[in-house]
C-alpha positions in Angstrom: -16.0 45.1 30.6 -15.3 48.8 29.9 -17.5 50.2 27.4 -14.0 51.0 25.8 -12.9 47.7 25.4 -16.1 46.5 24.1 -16.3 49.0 21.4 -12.6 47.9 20.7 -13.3 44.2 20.5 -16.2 45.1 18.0 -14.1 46.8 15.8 -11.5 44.2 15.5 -13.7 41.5 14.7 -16.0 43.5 12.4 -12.4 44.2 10.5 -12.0 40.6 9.9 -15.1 40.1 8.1 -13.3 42.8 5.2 -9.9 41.0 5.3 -10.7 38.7 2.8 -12.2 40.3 -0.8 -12.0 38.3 -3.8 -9.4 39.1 -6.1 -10.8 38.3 -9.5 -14.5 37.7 -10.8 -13.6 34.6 -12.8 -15.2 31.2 -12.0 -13.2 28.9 -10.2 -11.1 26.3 -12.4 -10.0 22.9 -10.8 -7.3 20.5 -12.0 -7.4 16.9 -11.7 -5.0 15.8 -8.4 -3.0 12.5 -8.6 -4.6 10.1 -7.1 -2.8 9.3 -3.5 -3.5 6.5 -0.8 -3.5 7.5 2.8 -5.3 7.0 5.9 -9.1 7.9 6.3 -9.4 11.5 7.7 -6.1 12.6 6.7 -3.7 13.8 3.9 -1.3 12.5 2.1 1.4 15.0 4.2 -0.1 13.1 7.5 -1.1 15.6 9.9 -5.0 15.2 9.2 -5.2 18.6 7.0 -5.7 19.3 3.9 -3.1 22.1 2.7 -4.3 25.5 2.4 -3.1 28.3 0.3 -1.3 31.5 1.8 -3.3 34.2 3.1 -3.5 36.9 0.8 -1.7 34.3 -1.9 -3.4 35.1 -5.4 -5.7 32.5 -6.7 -4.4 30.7 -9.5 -6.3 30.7 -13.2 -5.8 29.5 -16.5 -6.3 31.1 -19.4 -5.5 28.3 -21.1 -8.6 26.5 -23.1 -7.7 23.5 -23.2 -6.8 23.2 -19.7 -10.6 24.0 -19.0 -11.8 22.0 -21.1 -10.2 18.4 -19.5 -11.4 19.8 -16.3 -14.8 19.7 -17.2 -16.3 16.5 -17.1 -16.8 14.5 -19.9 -20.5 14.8 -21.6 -23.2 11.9 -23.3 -21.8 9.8 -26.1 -24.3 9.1 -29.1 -23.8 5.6 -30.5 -25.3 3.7 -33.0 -25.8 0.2 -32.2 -26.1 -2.3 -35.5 -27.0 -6.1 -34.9 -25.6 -7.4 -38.4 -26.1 -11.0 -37.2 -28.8 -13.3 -38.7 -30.3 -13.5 -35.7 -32.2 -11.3 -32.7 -29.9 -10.6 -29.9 -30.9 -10.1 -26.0 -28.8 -7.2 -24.9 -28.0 -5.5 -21.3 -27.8 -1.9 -20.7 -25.8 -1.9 -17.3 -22.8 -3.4 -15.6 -23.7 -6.5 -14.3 -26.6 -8.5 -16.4 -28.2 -10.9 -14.0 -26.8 -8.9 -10.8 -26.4 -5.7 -11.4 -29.2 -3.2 -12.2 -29.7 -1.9 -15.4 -32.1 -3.1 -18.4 -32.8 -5.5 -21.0 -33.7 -5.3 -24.6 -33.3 -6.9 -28.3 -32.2 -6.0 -31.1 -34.0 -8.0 -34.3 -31.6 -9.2 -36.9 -30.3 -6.6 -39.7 -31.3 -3.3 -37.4 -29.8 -0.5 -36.0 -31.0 2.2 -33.1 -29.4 5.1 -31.5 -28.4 4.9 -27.8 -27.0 8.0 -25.2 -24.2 6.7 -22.8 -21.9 8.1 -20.2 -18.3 7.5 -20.8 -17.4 4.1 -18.8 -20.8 2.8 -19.2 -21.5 -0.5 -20.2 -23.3 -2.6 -23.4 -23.6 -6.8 -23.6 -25.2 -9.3 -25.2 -26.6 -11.6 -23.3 -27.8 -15.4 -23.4 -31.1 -16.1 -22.7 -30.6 -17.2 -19.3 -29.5 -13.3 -19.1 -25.7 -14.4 -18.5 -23.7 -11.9 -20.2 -21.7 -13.1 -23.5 -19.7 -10.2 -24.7 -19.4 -6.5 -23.7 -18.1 -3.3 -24.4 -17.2 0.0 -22.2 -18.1 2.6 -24.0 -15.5 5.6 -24.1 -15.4 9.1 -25.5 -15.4 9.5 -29.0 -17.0 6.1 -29.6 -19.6 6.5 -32.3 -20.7 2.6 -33.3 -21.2 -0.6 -31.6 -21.9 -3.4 -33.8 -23.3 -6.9 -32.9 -20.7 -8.7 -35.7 -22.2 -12.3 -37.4 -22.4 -15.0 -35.2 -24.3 -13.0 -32.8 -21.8 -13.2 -29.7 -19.5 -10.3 -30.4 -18.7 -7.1 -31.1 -16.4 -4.6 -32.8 -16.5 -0.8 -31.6 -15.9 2.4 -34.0 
């Protein structure tokens, strides 16, 4: 190759690396997509890409709070967890008691203690062959569990 085209080559490829500036300093938002079945390795239009936005197309933002808010994911729920049964109560932090992994504990009779969850996480009471009894998911905004008399159920607040 010609010196010539060498140098030309360099410069056009060097040029590329300056095509593509970013257009704002904001941090990148993302929106929940609907959920979609299709084969493994491709996308739901079928040609095995995802979709791409234009070149020089202006990223979209949202100014919009709210917006920003439900795309952030959702954070550790404090809950109070009351045994107002007569009795003490085996209970399983976890989804599966007996299978799954997770832990054990009691709760004596009359009591009352403070737990952190993750939205979707599970609570039961167990038996004491550690088969579960009763359970609750525990969802956002939940602020009580409470082991109701009878000692094998519960009622959520």
């Amino acid at each position: 190759m010609t010196r010539l085209s060498i140098l030309a080559v360099l410069a056009v490829i060097s040029s590329g690396c300056f095509l593509f500036k970013p257009t704002s300093t904001a941090a990148p938002t993302t929106t929940a997509a609907p959920t979609t079945t299709s084969a493994p390795g491709t996308a739901p239009g079928g040609d095995g890409f995802a979709a791409q936005p234009e070149l020089g197309a202006p990223a979209s933002s949202s100014s919009d709070p709210a917006a920003a808010a439900s795309a952030s994911p959702p954070g550790p729920v404090s809950v109070t967890l009351r045994n107002t049964c007569k009795s003490t109560v085996k209970v399983f932090f976890g989804d599966k008691p007996k299978f799954g992994s997770g832990r054990y504990s009691t709760m004596s009779s009359n009591s009352s203690t403070s737990s952190s969850f993750q939205p979707g996480d599970m609570f039961w009471i167990v038996d004491d062959s550690e088969n579960g009894i009763s359970s609750v998911t525990v969802a956002e905004g939940m602020r009580e569990i409470e082991i109701v008399d009878g000692c094998t159920g519960m009622r959520t607040k």
